[in-house]
Gaussian input, Z-matrix of N, CA and C with variables (Angstrom, degrees):
# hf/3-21g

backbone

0 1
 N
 C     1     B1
 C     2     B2     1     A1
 N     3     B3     2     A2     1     D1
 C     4     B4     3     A3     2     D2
 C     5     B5     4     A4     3     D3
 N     6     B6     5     A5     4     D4
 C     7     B7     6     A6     5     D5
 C     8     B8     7     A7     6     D6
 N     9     B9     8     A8     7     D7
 C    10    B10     9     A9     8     D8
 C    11    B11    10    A10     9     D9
 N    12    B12    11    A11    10    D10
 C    13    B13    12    A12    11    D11
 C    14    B14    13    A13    12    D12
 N    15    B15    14    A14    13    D13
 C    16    B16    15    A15    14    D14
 C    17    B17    16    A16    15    D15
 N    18    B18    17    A17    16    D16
 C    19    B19    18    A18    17    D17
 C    20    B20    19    A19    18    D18
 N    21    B21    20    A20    19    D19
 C    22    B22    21    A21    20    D20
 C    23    B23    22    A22    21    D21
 N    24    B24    23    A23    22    D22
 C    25    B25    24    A24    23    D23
 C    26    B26    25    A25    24    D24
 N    27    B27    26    A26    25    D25
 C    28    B28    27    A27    26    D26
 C    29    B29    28    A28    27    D27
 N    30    B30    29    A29    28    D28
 C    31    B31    30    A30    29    D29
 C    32    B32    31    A31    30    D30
 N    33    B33    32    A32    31    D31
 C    34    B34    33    A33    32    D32
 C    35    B35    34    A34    33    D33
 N    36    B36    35    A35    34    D34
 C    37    B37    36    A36    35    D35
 C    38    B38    37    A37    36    D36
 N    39    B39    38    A38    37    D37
 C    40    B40    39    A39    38    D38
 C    41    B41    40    A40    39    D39
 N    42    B42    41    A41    40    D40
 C    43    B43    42    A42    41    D41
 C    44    B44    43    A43    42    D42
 N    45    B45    44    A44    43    D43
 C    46    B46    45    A45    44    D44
 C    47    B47    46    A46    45    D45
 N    48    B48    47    A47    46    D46
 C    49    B49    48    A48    47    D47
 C    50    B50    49    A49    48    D48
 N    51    B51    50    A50    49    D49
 C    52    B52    51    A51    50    D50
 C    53    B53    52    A52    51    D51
 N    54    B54    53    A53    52    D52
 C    55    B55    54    A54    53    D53
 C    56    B56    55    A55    54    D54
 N    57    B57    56    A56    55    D55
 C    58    B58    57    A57    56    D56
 C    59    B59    58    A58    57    D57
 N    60    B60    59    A59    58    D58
 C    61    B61    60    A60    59    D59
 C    62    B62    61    A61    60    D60
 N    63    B63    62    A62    61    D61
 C    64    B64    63    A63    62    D62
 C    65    B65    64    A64    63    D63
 N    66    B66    65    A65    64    D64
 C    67    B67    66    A66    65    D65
 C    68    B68    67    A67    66    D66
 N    69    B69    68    A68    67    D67
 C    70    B70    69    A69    68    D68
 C    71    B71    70    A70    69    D69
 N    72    B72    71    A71    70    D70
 C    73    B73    72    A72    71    D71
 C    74    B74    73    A73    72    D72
 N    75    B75    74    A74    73    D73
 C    76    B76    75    A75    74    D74
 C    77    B77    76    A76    75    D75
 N    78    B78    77    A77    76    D76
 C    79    B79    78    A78    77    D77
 C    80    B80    79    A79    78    D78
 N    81    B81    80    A80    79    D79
 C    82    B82    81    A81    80    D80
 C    83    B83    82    A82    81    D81
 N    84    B84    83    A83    82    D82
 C    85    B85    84    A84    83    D83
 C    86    B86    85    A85    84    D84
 N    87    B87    86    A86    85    D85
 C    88    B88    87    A87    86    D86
 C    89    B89    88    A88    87    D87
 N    90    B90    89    A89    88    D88
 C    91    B91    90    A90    89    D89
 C    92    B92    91    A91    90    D90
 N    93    B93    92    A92    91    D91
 C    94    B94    93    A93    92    D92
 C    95    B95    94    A94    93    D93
 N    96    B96    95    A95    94    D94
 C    97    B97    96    A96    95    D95
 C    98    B98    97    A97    96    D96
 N    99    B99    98    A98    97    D97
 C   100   B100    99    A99    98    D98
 C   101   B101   100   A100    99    D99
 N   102   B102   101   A101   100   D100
 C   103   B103   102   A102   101   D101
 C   104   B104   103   A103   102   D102
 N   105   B105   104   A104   103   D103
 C   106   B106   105   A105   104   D104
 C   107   B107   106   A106   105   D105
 N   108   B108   107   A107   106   D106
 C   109   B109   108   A108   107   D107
 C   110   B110   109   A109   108   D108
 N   111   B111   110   A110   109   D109
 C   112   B112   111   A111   110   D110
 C   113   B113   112   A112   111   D111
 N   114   B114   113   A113   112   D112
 C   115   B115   114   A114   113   D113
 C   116   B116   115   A115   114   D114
 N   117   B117   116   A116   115   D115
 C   118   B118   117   A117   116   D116
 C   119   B119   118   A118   117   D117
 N   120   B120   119   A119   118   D118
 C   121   B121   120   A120   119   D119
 C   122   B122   121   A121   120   D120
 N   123   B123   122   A122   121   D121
 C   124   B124   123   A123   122   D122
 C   125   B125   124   A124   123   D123
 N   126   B126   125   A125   124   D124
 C   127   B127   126   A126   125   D125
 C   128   B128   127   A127   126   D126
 N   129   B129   128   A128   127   D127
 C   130   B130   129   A129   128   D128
 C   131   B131   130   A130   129   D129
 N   132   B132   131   A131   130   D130
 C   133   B133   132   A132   131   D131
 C   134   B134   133   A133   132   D132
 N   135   B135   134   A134   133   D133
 C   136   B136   135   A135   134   D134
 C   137   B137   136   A136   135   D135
 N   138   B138   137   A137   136   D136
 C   139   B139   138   A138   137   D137
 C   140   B140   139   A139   138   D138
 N   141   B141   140   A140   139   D139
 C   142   B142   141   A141   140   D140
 C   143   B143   142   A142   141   D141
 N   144   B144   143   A143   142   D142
 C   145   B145   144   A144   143   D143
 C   146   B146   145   A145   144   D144
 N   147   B147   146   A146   145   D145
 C   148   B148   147   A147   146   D146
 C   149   B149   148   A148   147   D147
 N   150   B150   149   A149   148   D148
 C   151   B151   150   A150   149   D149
 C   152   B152   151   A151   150   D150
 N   153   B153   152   A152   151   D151
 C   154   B154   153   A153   152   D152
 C   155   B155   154   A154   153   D153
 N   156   B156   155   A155   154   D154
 C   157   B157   156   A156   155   D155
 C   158   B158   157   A157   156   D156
 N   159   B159   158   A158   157   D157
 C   160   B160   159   A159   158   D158
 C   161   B161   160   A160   159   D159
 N   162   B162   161   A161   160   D160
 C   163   B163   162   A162   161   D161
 C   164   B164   163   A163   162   D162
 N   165   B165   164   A164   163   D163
 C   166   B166   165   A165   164   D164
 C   167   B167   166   A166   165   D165
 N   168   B168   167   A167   166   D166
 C   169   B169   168   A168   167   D167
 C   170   B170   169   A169   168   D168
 N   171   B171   170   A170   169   D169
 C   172   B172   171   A171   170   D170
 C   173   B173   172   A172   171   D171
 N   174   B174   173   A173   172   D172
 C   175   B175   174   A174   173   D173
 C   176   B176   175   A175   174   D174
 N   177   B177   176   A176   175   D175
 C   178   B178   177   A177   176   D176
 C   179   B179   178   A178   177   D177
 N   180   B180   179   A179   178   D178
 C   181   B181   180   A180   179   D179
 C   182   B182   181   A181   180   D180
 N   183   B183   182   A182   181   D181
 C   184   B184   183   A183   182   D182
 C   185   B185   184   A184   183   D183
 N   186   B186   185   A185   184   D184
 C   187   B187   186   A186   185   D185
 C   188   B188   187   A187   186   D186
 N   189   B189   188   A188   187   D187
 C   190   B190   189   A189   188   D188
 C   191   B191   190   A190   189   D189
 N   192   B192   191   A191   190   D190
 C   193   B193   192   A192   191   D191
 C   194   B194   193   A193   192   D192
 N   195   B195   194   A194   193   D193
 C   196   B196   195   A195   194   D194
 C   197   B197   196   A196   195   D195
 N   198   B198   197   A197   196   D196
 C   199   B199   198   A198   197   D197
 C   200   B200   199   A199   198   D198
 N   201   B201   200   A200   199   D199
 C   202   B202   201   A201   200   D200
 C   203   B203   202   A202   201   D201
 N   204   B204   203   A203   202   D202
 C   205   B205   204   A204   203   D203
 C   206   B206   205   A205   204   D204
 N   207   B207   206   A206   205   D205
 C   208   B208   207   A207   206   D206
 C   209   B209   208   A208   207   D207
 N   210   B210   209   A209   208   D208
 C   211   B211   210   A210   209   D209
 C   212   B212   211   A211   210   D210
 N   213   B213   212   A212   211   D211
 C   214   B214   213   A213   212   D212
 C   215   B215   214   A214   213   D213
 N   216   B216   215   A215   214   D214
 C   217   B217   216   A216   215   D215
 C   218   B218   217   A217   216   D216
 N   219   B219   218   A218   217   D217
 C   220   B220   219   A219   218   D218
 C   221   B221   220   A220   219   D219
 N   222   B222   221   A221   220   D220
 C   223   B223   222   A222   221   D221
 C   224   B224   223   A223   222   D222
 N   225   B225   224   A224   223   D223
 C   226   B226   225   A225   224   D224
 C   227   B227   226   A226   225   D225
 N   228   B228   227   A227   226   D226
 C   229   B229   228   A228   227   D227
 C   230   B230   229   A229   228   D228
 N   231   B231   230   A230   229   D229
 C   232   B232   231   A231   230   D230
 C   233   B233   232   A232   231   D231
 N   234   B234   233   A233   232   D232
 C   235   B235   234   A234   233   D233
 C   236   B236   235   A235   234   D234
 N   237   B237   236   A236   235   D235
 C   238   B238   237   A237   236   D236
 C   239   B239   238   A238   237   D237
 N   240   B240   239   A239   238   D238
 C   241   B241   240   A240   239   D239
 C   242   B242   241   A241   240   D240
 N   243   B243   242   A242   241   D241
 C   244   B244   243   A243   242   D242
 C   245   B245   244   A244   243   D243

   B1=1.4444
   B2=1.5277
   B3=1.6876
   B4=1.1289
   B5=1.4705
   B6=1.4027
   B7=1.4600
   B8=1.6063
   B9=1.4269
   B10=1.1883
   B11=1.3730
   B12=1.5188
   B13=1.4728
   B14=1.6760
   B15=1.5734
   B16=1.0480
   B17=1.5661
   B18=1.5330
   B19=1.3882
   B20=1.4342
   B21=1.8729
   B22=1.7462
   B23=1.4858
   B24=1.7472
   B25=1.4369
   B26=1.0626
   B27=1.6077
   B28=1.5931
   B29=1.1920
   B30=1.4042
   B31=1.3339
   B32=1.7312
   B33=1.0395
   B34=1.7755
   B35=1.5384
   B36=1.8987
   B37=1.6077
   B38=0.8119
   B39=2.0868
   B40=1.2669
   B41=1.6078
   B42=1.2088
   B43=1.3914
   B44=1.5093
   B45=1.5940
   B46=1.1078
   B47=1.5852
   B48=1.6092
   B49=1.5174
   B50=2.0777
   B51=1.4821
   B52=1.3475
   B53=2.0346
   B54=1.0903
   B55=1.7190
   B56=1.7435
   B57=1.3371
   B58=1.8839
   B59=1.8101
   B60=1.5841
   B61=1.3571
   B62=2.0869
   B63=1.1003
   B64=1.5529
   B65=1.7052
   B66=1.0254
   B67=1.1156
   B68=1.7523
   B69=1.1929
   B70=1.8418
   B71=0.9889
   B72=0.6654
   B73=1.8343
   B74=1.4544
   B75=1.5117
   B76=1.2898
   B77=1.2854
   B78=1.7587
   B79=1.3047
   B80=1.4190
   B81=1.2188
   B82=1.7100
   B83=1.4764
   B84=1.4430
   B85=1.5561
   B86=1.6307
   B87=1.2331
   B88=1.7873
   B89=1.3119
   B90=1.2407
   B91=1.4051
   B92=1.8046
   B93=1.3601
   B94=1.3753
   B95=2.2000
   B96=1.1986
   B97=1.4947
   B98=1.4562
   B99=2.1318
   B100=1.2215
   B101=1.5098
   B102=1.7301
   B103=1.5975
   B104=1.9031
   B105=0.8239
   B106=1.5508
   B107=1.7376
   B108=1.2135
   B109=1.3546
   B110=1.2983
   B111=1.5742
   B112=1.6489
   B113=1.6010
   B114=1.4752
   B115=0.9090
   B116=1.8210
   B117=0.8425
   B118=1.6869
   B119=1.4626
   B120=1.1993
   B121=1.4971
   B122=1.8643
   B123=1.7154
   B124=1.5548
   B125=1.8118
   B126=0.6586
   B127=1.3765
   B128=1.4935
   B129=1.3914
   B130=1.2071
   B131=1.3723
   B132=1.8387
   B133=1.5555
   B134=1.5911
   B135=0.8845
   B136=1.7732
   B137=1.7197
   B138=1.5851
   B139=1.7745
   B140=1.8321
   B141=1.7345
   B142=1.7929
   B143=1.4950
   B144=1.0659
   B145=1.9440
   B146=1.9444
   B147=1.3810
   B148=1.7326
   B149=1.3290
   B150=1.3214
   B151=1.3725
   B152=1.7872
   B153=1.5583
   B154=1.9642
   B155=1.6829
   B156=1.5640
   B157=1.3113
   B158=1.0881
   B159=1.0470
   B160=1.4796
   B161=1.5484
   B162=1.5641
   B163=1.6786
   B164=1.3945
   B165=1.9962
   B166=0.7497
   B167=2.0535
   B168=1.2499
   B169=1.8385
   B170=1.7730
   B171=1.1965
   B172=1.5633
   B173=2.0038
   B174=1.1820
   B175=1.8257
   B176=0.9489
   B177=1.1423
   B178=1.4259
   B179=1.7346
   B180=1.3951
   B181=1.9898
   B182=1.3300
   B183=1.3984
   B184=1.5121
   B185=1.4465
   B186=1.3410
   B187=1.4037
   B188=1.2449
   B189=1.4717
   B190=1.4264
   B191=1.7922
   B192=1.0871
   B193=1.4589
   B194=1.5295
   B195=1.3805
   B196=1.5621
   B197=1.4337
   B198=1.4744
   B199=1.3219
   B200=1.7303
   B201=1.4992
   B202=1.5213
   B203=1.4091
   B204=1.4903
   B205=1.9284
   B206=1.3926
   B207=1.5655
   B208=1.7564
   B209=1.2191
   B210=1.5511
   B211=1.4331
   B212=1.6726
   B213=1.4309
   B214=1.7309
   B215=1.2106
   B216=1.4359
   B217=1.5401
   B218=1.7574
   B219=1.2695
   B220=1.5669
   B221=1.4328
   B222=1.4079
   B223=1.5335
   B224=1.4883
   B225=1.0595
   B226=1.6119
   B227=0.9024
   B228=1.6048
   B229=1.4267
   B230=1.4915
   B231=1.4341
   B232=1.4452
   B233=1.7800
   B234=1.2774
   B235=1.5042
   B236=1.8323
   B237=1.4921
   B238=1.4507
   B239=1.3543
   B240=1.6407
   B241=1.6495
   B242=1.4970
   B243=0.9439
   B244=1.6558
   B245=1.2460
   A1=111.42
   A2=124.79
   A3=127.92
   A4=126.97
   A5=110.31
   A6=143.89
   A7=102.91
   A8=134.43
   A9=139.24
   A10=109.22
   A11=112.93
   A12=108.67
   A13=121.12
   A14=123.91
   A15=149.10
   A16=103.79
   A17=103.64
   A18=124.80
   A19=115.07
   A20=102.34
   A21=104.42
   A22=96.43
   A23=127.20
   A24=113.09
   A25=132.97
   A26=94.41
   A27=109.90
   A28=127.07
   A29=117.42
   A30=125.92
   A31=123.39
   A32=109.20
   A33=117.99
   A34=84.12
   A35=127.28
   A36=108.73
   A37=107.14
   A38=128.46
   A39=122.14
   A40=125.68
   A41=109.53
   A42=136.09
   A43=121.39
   A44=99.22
   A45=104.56
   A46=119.62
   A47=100.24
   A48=126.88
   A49=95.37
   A50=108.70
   A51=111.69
   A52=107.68
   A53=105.89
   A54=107.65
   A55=95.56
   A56=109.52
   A57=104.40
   A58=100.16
   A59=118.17
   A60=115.32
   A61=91.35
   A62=117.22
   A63=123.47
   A64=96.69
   A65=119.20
   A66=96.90
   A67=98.16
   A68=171.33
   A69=145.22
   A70=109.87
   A71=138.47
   A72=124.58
   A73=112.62
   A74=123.96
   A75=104.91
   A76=133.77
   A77=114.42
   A78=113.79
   A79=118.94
   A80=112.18
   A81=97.18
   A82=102.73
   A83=143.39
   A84=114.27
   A85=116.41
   A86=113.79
   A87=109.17
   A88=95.51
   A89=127.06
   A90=150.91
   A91=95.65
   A92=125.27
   A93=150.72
   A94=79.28
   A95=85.57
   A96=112.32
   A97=120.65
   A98=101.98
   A99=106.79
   A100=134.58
   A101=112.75
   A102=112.36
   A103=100.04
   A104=116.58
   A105=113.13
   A106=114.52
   A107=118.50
   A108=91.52
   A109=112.48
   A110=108.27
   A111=101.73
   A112=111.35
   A113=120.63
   A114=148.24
   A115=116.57
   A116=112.14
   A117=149.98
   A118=95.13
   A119=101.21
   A120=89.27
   A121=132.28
   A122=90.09
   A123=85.72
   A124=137.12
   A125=124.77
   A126=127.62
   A127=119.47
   A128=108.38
   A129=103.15
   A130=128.77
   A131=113.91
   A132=107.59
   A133=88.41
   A134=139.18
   A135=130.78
   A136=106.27
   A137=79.29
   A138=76.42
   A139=94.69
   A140=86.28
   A141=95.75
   A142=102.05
   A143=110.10
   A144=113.33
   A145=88.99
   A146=68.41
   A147=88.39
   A148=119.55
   A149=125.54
   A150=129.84
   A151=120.44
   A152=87.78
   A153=86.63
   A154=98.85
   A155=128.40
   A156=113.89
   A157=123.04
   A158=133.59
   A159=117.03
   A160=123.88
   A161=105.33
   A162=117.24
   A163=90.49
   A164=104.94
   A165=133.26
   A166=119.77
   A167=110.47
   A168=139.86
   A169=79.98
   A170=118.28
   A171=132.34
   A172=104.27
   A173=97.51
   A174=113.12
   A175=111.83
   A176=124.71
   A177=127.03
   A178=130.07
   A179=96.11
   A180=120.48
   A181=92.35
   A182=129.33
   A183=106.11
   A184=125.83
   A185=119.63
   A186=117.74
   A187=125.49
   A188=102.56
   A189=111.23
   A190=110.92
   A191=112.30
   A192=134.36
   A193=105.69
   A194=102.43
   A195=123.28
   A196=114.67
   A197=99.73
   A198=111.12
   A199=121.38
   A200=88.93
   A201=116.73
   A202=83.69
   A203=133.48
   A204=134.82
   A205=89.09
   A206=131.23
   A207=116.30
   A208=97.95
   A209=148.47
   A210=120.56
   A211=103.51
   A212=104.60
   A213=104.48
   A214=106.98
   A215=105.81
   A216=115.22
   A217=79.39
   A218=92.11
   A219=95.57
   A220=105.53
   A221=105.66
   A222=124.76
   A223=116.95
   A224=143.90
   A225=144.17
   A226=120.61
   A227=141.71
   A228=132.16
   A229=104.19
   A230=92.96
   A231=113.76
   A232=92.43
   A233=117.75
   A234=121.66
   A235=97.64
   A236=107.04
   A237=129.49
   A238=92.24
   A239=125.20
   A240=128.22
   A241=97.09
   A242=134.20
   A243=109.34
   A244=118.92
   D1=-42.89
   D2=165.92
   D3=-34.60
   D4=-63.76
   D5=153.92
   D6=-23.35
   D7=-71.54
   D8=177.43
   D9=-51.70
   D10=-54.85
   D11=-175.10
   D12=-59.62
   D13=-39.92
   D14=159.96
   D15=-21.27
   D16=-83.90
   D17=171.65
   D18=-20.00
   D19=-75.10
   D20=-164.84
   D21=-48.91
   D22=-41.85
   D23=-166.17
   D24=-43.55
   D25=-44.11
   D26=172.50
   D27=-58.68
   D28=-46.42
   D29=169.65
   D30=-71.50
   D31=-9.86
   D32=-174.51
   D33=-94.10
   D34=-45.25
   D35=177.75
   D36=-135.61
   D37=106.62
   D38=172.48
   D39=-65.91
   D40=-30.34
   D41=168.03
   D42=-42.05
   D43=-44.51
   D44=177.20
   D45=-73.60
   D46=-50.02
   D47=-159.20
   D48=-66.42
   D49=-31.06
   D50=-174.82
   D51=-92.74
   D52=-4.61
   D53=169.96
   D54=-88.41
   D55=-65.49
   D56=-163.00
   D57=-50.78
   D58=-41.56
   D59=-157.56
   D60=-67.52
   D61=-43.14
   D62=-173.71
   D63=-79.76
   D64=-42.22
   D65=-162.51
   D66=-88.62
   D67=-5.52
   D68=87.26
   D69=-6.93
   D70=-30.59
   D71=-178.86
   D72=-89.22
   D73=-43.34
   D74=159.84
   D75=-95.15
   D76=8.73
   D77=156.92
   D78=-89.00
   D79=-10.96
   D80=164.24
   D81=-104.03
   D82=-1.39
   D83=144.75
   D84=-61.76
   D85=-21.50
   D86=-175.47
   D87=-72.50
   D88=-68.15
   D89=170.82
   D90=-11.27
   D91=-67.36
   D92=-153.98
   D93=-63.42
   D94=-89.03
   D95=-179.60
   D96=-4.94
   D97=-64.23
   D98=166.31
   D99=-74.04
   D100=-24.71
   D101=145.42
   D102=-41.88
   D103=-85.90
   D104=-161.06
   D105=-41.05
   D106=-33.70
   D107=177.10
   D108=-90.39
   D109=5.56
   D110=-179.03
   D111=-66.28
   D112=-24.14
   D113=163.99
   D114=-30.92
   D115=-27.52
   D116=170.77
   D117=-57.37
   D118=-65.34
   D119=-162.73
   D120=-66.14
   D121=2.34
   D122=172.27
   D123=-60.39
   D124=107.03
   D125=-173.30
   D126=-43.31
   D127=-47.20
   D128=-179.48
   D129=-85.13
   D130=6.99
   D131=170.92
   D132=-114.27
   D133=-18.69
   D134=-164.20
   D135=-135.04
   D136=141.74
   D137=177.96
   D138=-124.91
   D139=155.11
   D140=-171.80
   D141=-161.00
   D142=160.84
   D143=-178.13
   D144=-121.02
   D145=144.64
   D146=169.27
   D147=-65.65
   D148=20.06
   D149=150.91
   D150=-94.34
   D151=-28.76
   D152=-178.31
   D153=-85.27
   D154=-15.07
   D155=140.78
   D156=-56.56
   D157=-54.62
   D158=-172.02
   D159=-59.19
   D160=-40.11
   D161=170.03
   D162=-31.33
   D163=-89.15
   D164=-164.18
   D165=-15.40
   D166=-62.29
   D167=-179.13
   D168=-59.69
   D169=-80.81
   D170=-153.43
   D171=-35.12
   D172=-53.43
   D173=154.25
   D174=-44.65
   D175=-90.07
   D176=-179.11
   D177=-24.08
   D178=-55.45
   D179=171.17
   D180=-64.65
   D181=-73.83
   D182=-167.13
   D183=-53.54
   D184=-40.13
   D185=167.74
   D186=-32.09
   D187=-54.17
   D188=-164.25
   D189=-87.70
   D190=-1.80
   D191=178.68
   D192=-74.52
   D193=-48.30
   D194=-177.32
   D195=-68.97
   D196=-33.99
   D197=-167.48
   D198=-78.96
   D199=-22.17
   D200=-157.42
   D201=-93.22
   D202=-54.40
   D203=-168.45
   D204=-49.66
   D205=-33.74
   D206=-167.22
   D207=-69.39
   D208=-16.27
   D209=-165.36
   D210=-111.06
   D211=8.87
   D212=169.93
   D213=-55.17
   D214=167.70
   D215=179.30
   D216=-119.91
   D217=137.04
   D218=-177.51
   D219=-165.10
   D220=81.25
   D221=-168.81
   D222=-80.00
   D223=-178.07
   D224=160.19
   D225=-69.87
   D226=107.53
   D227=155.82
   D228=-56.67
   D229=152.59
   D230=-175.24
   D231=-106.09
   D232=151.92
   D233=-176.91
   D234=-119.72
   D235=127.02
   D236=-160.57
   D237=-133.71
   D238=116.87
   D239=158.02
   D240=-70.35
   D241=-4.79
   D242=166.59
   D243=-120.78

């Protein structure tokens, strides 16, 4: 019965069913990604100053800042003198 219910969802919203399936998949490659460069921070194979961290983060935050304003809902005010 699960199985059936599953199904109609998908089919009542492809839109939907094709954002969650893409959108897990590229949040756990980001996910993957940022484990890996955390990897960076070992001391004893790489050397770095706490400024090419900061570059480094400062990139990162804005991206995702940018990335994040695309899923606002940010409709038209309408302008009313009263």
């Amino acid at each position: 019965m699960q199985e059936r219910s599953i199904r109609s969802i998908e089919t009542a919203n492809p839109k939907q069913t094709a954002f969650r399936r893409l959108a897990e998949k590229r949040t756990n490659a980001i996910l993957d990604r940022v484990r890996i460069l955390g990897n960076l921070a070992n001391r004893s194979a790489y050397d770095y100053t706490e400024e090419d961290v900061r570059k480094m983060f400062l990139a990162i935050e804005d991206e995702l800042r940018l990335t994040k304003a695309k899923f606002r809902v940010t409709g038209r005010r309408e302008f009313r003198l009263s």
